[in-house]
C-alpha positions as CSV (number, residue, x, y, z in Angstrom):
1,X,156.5,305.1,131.6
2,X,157.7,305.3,135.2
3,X,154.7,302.7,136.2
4,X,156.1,300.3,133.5
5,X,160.1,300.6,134.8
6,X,159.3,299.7,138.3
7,X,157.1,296.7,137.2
8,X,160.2,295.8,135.0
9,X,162.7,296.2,138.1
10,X,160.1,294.1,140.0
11,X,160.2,291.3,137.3
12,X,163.8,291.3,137.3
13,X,164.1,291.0,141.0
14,X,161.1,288.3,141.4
15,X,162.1,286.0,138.7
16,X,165.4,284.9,139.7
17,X,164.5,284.8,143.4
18,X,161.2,282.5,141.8
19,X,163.9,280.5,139.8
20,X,166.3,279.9,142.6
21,X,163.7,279.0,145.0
22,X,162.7,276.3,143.1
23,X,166.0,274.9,142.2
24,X,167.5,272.0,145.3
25,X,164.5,272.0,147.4
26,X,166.3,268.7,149.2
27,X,169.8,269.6,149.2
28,X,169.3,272.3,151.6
29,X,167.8,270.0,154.5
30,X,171.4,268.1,154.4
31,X,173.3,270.7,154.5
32,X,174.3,270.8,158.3
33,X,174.6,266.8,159.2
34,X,174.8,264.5,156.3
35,X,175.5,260.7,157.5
36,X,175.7,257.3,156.6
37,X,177.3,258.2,153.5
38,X,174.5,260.8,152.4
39,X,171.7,258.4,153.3
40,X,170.7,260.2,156.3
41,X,170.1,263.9,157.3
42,X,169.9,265.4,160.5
43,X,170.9,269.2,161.8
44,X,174.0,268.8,163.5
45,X,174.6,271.9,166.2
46,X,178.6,273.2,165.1
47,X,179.6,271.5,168.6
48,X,179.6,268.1,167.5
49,X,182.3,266.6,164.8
50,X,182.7,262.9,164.1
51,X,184.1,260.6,166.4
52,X,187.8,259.1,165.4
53,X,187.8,255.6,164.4
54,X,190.3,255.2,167.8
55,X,188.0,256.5,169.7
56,X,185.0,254.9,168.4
57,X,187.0,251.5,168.8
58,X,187.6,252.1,172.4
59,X,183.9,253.5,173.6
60,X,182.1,251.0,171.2
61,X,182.5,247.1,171.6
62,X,183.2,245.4,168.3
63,X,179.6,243.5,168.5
64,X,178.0,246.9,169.4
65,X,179.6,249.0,166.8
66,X,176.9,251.8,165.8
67,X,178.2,252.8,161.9
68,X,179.1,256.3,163.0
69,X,179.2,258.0,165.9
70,X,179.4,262.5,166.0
71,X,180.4,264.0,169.1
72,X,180.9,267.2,171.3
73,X,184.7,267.0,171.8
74,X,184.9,269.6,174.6
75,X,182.6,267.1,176.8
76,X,185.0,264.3,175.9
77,X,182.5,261.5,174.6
78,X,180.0,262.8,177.5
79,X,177.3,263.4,174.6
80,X,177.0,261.6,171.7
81,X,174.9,261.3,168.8
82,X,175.2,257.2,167.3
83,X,173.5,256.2,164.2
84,X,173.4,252.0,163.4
85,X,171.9,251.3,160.3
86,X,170.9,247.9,160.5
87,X,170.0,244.5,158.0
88,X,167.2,244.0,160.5
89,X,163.3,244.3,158.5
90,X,161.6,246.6,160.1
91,X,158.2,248.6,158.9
92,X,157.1,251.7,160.4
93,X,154.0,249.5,161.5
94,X,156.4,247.3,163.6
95,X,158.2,250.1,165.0
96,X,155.9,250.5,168.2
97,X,156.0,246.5,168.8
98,X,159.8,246.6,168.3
99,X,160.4,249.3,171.0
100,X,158.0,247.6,173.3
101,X,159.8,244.8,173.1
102,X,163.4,246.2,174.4
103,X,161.2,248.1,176.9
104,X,160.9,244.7,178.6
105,X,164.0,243.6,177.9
106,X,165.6,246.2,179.3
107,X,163.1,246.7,182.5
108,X,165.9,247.1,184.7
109,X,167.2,250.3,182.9
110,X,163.6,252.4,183.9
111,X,162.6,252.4,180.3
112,X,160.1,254.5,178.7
113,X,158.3,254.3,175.0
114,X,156.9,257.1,173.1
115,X,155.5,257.4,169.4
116,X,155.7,260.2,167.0
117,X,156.2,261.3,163.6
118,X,159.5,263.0,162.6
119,X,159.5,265.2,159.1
120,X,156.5,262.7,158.0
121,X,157.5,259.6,159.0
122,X,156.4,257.3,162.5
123,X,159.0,256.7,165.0
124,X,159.6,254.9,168.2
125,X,161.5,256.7,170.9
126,X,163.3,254.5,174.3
127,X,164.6,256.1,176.6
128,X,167.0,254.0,179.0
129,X,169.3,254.9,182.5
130,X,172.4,253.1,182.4
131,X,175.3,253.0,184.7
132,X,178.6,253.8,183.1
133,X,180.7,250.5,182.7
134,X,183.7,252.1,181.9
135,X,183.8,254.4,184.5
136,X,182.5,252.9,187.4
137,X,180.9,255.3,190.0
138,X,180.4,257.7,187.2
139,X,177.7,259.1,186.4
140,X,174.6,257.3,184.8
141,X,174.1,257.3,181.1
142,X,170.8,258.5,179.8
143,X,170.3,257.6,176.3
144,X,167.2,258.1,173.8
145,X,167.2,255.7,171.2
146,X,165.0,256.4,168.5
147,X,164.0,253.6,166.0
148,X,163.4,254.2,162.2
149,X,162.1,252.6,159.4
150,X,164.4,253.4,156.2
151,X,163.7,251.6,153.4
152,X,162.3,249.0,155.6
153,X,165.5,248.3,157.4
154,X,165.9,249.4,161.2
155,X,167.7,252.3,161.8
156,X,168.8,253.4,165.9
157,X,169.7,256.9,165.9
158,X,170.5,257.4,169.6
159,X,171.8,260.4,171.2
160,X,173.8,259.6,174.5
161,X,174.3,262.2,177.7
162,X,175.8,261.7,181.1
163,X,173.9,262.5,184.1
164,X,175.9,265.4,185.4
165,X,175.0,267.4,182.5
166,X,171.8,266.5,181.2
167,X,170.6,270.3,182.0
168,X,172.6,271.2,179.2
169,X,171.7,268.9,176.8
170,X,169.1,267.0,177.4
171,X,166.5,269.1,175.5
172,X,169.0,269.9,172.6
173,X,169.2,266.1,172.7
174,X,165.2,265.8,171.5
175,X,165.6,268.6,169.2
176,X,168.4,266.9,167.4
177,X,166.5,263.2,167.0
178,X,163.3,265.6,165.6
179,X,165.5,266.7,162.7
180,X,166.5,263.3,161.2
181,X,165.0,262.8,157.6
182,X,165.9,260.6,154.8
């Protein structure tokens, strides 16, 4: 009798956990940094919050718009996390090509291309110096744009950090880009 209660208490304790393990495998991998209108995920550190449209109007020309823009407020637009979901075709085949491509367009910028697959799918990471045009003698902008193929449309994901404190951020900068899925 007492062998049969505790493989009933067992039961009753492994079949719900079995049941709710099973249920929303996909909603949990949203549920820290869901963007572009739930068509993107990506884990969002509790520092960053999305940039205000006056804000975004004033660091982003119109032409160069990303769709959003999160940032960490307390570095006052010092790192920033742009996505720009664009009409452009692009296959994950042409993703290498693509990024080779602004590598020589932007030789001046010390450029550097790198491959890999994020959460099962191939992307193209460039990583660009750029002086700071709105605050001239400021420090350099070092941004890592990383291209995407979502349903075969291009998608720029870059994450943005000054110079004077890439130390901090830099690294949680290529953590961040690693957790993008969709």
């Amino acid at each position: 009798m007492k062998k049969e209660l505790k493989f009933l208490l067992a039961g009753l304790i492994m079949i719900p956990t079995l049941l709710l393990a099973g249920c929303g495998g996909d909603e949990n991998k949203c549920e820290n940094g869901n963007v572009l209108d739930g068509k993107i995920c990506i884990t969002l550190p509790a520092d960053f919050t999305k940039m205000p449209e006056e804000m975004l109007k004033q660091k982003y020309p119109m032409a160069q718009r990303p769709n959003e823009v999160w940032y960490i407020e307390s570095e006052k637009g010092k790192v920033s996390l742009a996505f720009s979901q664009t009409s452009q075709a692009m296959r994950e085949t042409q993703l290498e090509a693509f990024a080779q491509a602004m590598k020589n367009q932007m030789n001046a910028f010390s450029p550097k291309v790198t491959t890999a697959t994020v959460n099962g799918k191939k992307t193209a990471l460039l990583e660009i110096i750029t002086p700071d045009n709105s605050n001239a003698g400021g420090p350099a902008i070092i941004s890592m744009m990383q291209m995407s193929s979502v349903n075969d449309k291009l998608l720029i994901t870059t994450f943005s950090v000054t110079e004077d404190i890439k130390d901090k951020y830099y690294q949680e900068g290529k953590t961040l880009l690693n957790t993008l899925s969709w």
